[in-house]
N, CA and C atoms as a LAMMPS dump frame, in Angstrom:
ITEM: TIMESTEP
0
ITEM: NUMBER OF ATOMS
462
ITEM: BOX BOUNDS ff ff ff
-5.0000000000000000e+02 5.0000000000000000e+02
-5.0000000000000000e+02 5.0000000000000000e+02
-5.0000000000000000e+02 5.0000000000000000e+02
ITEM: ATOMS id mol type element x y z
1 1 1 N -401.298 175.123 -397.752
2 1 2 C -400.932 176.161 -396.799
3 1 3 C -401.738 175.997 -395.533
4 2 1 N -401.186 176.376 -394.495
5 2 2 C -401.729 176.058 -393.327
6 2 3 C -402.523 177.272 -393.082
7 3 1 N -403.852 177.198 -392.826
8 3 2 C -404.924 178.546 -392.269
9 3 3 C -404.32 179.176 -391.095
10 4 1 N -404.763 180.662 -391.62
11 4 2 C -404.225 181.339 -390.517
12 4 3 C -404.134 181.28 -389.106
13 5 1 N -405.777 180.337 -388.803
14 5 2 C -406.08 180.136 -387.334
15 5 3 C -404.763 179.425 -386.833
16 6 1 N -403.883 178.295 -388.26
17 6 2 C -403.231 177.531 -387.24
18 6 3 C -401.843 178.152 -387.153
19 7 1 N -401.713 178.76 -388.449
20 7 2 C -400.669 179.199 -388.187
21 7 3 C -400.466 180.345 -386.742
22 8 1 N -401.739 180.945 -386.146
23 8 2 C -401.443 181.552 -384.877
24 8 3 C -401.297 180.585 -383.967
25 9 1 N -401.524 179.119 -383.957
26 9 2 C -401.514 178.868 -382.931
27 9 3 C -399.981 178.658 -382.189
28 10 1 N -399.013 178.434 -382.952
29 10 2 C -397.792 178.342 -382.731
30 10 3 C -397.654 177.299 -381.924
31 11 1 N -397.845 175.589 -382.138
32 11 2 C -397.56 174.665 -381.447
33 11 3 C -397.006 173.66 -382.309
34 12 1 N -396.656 173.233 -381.527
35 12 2 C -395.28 171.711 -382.372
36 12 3 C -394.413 171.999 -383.225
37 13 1 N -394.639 171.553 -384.562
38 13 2 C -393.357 171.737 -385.658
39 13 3 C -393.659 173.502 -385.707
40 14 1 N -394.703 173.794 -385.737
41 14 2 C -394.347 175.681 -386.119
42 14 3 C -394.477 176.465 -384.66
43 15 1 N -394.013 176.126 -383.274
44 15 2 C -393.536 176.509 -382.57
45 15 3 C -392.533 177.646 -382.475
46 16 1 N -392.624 179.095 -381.74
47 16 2 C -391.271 180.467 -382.09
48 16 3 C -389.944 179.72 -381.639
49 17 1 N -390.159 179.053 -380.517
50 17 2 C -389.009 178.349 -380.309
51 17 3 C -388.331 177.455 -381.594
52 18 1 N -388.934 176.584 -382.134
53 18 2 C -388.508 176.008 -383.639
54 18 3 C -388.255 177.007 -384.425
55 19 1 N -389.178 178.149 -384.875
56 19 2 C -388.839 179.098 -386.032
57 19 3 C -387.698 179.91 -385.433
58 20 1 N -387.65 180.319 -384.691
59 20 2 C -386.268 180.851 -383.974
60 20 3 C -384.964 180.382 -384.365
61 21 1 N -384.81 178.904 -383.927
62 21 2 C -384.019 177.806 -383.954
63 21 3 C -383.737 177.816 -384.863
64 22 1 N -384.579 177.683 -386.338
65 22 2 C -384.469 177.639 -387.523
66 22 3 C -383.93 178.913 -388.484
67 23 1 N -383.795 179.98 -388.276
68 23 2 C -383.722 181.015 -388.686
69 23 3 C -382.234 181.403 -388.491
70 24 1 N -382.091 181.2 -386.819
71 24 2 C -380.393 181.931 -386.751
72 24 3 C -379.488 181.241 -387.194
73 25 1 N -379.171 179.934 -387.441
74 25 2 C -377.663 178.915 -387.77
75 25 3 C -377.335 179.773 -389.258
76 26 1 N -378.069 180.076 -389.875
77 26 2 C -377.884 180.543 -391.521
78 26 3 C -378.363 181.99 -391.784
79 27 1 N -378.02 182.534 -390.904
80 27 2 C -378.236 184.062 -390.699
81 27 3 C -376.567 184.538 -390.121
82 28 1 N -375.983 184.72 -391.936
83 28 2 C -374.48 185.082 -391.288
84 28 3 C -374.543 186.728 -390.698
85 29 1 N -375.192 187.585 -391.354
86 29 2 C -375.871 188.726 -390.969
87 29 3 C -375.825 188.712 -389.38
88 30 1 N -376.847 188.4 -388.691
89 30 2 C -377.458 188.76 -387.73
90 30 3 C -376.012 187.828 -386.725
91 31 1 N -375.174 187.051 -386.635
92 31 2 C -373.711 186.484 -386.41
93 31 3 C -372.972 187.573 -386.708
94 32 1 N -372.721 188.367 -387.282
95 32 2 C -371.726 189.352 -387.731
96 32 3 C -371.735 190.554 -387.021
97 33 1 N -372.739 190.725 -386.849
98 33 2 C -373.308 192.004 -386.188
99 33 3 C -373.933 191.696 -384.728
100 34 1 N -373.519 190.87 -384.514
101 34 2 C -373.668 190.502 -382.852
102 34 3 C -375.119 190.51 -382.417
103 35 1 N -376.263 190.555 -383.37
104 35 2 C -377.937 190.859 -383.209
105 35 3 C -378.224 189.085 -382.064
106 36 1 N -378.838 189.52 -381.287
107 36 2 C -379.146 188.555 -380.44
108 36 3 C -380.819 188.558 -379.817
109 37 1 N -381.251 187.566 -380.406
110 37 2 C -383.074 186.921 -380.089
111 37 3 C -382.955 187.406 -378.524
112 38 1 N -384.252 188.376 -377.828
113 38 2 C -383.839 187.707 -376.194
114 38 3 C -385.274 187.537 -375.974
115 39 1 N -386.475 187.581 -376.93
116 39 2 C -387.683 187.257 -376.605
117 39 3 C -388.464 186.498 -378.398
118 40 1 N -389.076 185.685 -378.209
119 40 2 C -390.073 185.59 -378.944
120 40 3 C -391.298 184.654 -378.505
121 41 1 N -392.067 185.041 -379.38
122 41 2 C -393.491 184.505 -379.323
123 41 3 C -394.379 184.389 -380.223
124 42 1 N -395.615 183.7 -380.479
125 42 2 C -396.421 183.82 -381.944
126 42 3 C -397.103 185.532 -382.409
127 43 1 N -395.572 185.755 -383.494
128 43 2 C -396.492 187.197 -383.956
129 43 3 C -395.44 188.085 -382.974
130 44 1 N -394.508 188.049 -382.087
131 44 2 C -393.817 189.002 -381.739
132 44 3 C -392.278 187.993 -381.894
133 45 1 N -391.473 189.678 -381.814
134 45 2 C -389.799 189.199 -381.442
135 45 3 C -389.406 190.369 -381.413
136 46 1 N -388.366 190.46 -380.165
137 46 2 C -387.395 190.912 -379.445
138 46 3 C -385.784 190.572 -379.534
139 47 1 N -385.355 191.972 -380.429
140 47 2 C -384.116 191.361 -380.562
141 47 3 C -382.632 192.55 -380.195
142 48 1 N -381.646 192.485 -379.755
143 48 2 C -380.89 193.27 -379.293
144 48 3 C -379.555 193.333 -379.966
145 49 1 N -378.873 194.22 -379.899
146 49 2 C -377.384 194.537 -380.371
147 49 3 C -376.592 195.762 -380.093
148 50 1 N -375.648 195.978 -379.534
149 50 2 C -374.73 196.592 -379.312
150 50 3 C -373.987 197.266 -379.908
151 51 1 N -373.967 198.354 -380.214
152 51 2 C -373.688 198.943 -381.493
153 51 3 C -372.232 199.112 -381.174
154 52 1 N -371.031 198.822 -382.023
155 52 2 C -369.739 198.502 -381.935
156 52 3 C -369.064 200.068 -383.16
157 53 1 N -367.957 200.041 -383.005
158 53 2 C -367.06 201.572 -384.086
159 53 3 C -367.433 201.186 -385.183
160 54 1 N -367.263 199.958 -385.815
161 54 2 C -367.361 199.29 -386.571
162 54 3 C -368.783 199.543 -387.743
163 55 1 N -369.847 199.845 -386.871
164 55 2 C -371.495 199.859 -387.285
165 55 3 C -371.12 201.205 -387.72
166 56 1 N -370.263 202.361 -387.596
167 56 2 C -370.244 204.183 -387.561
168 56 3 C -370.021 204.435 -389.02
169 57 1 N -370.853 205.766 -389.359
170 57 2 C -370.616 206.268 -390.842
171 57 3 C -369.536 207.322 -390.498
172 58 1 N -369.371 207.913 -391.001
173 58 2 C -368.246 209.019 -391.155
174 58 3 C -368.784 210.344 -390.383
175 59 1 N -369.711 210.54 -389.844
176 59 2 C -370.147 211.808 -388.418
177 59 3 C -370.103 210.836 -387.381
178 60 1 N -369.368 209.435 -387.855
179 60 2 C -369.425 208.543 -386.556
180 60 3 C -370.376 208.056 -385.268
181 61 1 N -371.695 207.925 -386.204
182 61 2 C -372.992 208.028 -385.445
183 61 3 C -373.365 206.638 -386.156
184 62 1 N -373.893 205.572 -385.823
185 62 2 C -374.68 203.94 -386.065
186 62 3 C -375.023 204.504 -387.347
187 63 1 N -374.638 203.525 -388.507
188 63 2 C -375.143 203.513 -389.874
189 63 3 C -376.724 203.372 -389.929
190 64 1 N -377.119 203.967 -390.481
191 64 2 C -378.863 203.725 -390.399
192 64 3 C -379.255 202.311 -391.506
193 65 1 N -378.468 201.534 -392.183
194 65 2 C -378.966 200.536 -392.738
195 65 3 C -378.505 198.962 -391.721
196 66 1 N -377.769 199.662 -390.455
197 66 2 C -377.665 198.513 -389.433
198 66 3 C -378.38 198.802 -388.697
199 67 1 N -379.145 199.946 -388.223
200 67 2 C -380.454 199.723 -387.555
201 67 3 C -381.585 199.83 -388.43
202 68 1 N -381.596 199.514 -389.51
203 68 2 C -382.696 198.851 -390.34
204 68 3 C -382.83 197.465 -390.303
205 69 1 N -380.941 196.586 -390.704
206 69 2 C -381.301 195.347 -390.206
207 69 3 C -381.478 194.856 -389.568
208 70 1 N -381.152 195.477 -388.025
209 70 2 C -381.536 195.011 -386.534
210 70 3 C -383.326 194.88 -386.72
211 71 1 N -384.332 196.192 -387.297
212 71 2 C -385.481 196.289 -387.505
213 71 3 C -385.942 195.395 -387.989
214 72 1 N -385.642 194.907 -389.33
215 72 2 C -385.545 193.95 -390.336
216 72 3 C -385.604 192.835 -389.663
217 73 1 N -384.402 192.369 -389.127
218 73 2 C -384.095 190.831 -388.153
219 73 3 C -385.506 190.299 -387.338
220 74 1 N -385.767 191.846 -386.598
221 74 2 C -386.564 191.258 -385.595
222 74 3 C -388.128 191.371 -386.529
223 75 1 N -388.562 192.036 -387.505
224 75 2 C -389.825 191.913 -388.374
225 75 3 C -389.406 190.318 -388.79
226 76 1 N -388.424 189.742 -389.274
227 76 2 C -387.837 188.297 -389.613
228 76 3 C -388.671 187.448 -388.616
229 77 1 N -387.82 187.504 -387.451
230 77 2 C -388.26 186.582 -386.98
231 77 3 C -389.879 186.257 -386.131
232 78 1 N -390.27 187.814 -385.801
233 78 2 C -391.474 187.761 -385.433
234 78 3 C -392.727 186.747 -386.476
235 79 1 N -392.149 187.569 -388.097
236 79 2 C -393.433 186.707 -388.951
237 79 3 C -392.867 185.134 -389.505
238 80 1 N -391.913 184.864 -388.854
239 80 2 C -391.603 183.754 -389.022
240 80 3 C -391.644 182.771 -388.3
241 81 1 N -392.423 183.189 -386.669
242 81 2 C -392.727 182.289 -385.645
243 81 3 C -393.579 181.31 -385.078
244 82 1 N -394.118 181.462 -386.631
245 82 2 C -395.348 180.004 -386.007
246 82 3 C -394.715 178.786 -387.101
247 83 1 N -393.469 179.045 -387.948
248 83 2 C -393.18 177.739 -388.548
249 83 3 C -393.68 178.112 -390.067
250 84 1 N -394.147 178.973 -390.261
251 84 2 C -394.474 178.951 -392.05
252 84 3 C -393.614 180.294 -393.056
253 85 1 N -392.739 180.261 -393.383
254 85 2 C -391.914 180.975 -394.326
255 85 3 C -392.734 182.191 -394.597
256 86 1 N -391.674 183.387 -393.944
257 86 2 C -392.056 184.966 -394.783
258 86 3 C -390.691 185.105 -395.044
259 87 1 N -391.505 185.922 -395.915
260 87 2 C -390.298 186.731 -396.108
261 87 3 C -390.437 188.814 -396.802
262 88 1 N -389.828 189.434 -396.161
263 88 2 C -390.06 190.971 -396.558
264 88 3 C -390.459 191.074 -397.68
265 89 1 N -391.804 191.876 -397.947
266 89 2 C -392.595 192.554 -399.467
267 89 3 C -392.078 194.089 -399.343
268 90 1 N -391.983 194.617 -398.54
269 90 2 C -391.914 196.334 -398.408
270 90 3 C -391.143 196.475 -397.131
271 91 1 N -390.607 198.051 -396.736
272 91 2 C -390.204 198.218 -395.326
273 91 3 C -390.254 199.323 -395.511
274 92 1 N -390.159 200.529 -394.556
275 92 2 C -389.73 201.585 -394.434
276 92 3 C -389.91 202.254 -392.845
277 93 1 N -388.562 202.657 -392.874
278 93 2 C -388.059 203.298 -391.286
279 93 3 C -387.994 205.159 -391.497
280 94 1 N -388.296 205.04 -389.926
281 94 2 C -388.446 206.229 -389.574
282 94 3 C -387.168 206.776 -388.532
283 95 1 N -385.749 207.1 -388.622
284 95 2 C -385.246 207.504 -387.652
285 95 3 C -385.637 208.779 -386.646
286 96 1 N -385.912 208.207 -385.663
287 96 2 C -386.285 209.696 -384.581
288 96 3 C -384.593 210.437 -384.033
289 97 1 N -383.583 209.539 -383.795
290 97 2 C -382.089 209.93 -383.013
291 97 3 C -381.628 209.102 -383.532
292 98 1 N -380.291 209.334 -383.652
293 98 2 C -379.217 209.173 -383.757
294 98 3 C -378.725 207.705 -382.476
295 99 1 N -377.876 206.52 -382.905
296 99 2 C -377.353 205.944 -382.064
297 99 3 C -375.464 205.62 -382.303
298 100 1 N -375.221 205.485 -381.181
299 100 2 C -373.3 205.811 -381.431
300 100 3 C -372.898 204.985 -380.266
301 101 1 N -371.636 204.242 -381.106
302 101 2 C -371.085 203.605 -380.746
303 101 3 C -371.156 203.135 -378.858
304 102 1 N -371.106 201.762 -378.779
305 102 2 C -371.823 201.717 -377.059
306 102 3 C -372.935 201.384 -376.557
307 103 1 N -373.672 202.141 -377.578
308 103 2 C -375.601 202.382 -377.266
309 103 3 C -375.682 200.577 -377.417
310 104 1 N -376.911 199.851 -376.605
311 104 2 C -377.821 198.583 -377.008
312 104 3 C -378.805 199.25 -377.266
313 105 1 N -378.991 198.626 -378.222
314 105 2 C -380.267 198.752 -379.033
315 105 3 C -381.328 197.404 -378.919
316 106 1 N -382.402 198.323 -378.867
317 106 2 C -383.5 196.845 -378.639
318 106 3 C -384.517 196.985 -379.896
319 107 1 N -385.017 195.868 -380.448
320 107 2 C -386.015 196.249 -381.797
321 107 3 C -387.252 195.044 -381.195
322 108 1 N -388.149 195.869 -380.838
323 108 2 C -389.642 194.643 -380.592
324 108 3 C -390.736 194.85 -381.499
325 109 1 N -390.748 194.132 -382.508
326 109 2 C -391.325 193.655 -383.894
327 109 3 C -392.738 193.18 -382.864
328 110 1 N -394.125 193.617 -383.667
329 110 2 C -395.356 193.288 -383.108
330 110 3 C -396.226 193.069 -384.518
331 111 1 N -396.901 192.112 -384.73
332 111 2 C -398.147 191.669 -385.403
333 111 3 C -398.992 192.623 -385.386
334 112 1 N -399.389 192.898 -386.654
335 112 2 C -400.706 194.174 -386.511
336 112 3 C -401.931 193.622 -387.086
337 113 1 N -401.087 192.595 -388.366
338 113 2 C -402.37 192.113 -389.102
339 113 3 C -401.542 190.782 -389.373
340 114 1 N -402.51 189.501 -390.121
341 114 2 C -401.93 188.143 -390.573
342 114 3 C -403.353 187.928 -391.233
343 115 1 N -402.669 187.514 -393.011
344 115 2 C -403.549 186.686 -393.575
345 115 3 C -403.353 185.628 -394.165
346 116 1 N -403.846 185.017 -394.852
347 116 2 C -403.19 183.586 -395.481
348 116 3 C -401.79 184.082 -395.862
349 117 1 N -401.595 185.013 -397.191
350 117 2 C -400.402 185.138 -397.499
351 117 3 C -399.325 186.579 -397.149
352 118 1 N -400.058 188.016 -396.396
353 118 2 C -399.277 188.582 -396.158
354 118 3 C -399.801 188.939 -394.551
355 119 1 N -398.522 189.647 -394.103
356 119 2 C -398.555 190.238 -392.74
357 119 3 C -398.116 191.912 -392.451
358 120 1 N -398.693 192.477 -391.937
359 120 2 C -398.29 193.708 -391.411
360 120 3 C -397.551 193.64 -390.136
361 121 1 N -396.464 194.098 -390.304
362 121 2 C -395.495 194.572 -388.763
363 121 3 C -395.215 195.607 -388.224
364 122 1 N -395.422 196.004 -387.219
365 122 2 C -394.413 197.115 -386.408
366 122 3 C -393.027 197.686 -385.719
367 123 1 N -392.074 198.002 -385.727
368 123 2 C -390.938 197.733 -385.021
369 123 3 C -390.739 199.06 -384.319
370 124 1 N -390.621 198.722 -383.091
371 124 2 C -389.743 199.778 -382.695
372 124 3 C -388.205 199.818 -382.167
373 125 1 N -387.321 200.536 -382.607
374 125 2 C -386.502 200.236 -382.116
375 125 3 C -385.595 200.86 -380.865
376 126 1 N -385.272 201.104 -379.882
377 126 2 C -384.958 201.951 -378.769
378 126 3 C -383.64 201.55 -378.227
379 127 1 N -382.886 202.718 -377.593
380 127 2 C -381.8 202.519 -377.127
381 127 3 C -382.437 201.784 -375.774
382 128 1 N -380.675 201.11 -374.605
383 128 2 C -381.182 200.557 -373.231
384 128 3 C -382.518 201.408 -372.548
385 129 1 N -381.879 202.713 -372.888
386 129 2 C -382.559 203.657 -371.73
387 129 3 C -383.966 203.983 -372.12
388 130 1 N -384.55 203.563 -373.329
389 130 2 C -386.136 203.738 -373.57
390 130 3 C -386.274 204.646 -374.954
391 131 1 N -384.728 205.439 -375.11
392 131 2 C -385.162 206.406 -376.059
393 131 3 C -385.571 205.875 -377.394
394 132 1 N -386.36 206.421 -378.334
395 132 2 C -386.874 205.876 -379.226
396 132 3 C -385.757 205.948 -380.328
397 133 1 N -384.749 205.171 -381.138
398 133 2 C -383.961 205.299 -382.094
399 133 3 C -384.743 205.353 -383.272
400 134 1 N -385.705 204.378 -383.696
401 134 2 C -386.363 204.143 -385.133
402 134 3 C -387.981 203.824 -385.16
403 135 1 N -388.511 203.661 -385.854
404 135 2 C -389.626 202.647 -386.588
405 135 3 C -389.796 202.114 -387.604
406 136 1 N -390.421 200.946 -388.02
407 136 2 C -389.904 200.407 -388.897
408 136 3 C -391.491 199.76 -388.995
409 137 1 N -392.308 199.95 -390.402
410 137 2 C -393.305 199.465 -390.792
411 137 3 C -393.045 198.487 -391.856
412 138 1 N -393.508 197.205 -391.789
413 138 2 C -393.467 196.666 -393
414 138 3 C -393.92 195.741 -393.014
415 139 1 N -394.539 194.655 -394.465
416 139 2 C -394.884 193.631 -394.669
417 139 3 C -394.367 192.76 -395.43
418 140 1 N -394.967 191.489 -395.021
419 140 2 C -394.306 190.562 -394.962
420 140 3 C -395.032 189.26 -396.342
421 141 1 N -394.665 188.305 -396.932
422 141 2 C -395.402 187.73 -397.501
423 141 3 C -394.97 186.39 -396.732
424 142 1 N -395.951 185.522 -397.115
425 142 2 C -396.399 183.821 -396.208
426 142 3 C -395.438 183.084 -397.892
427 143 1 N -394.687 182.097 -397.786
428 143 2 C -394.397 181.594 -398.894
429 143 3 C -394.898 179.89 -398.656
430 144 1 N -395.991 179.576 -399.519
431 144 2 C -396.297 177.909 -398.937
432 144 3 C -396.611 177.832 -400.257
433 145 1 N -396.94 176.512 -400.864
434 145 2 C -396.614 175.884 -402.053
435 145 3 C -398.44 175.31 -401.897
436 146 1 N -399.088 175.465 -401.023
437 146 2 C -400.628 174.629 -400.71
438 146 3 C -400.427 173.772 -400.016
439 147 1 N -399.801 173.077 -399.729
440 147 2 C -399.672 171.666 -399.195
441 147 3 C -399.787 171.635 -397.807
442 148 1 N -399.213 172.9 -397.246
443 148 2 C -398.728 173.186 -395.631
444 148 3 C -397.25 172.88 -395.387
445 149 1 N -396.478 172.36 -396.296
446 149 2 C -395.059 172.816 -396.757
447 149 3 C -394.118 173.841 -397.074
448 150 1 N -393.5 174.283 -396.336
449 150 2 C -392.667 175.994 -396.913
450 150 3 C -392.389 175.32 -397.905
451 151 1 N -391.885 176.598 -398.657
452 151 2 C -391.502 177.123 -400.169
453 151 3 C -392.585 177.76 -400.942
454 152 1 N -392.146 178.291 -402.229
455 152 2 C -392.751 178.714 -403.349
456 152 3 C -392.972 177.966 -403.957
457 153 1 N -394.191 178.334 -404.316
458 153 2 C -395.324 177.459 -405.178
459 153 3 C -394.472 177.628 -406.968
460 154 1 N -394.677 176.083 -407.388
461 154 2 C -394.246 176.1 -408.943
462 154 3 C -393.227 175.55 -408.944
């Protein structure tokens, strides 16, 4: 497994630009739902979507488990930006409002903590105009085998 120091450093093969790259082609999810990267960096990501009729529960207001995965997406790709495999241990959101059909939604996932094998995240998620839609706390686990190779060990 690669030490934490390097895994912050986010250069060459574990570059956000590479983990980015790597993440969306096989993310039919985040394709389906129109979720679109418009920032990342080591330990953050910025990600957006447009909430369509389609996303509406029956009071016709944004399903709250599609702005979990918008939350979700962008906790994804943030702890996944220096090149070494996470993947979600826990989550839990906080809706402040309501979002409906129209609204962009923005989710900026921030690093709170990183250790060899888990991470703490933040998300917030907000309509265009600033209002606060969600939060979203959760952690993350590192999956490396020792070697400095993704996967699970065994």
């Amino acid at each position: 497994m690669q030490p934490a120091a390097n895994r912050k450093r986010g250069d060459g093969a574990s570059s956000p630009r590479r983990a980015g790259a790597g993440l969306k082609p096989n993310d039919h999810a985040v394709r389906a739902l129109g979720i679109r990267l418009e920032k990342m960096r080591a330990g953050h990501a910025t990600m957006s979507m447009t909430v369509t009729e389609a996303m509406s529960n029956g009071l016709r207001l944004c399903h709250g488990g599609i702005i979990f995965t918008l939350a979700d997406t962008a906790m994804a790709y943030a702890s996944n930006s220096r090149g070494v495999t996470a993947v979600a241990a826990t989550a839990s959101i906080n809706f402040a409002r309501p979002a409906r059909s129209g609204d962009r939604l923005v989710a900026k996932a921030v690093e709170r903590h990183s250790s060899r094998r888990t991470g703490l995240y933040d998300v917030e998620v907000t309509r265009d105009d600033g209002a606060l839609i969600a939060t979203l706390h959760g952690r993350v686990m590192f999956l490396t085998d020792g070697s400095g190779k993704n996967g699970a060990s065994g």
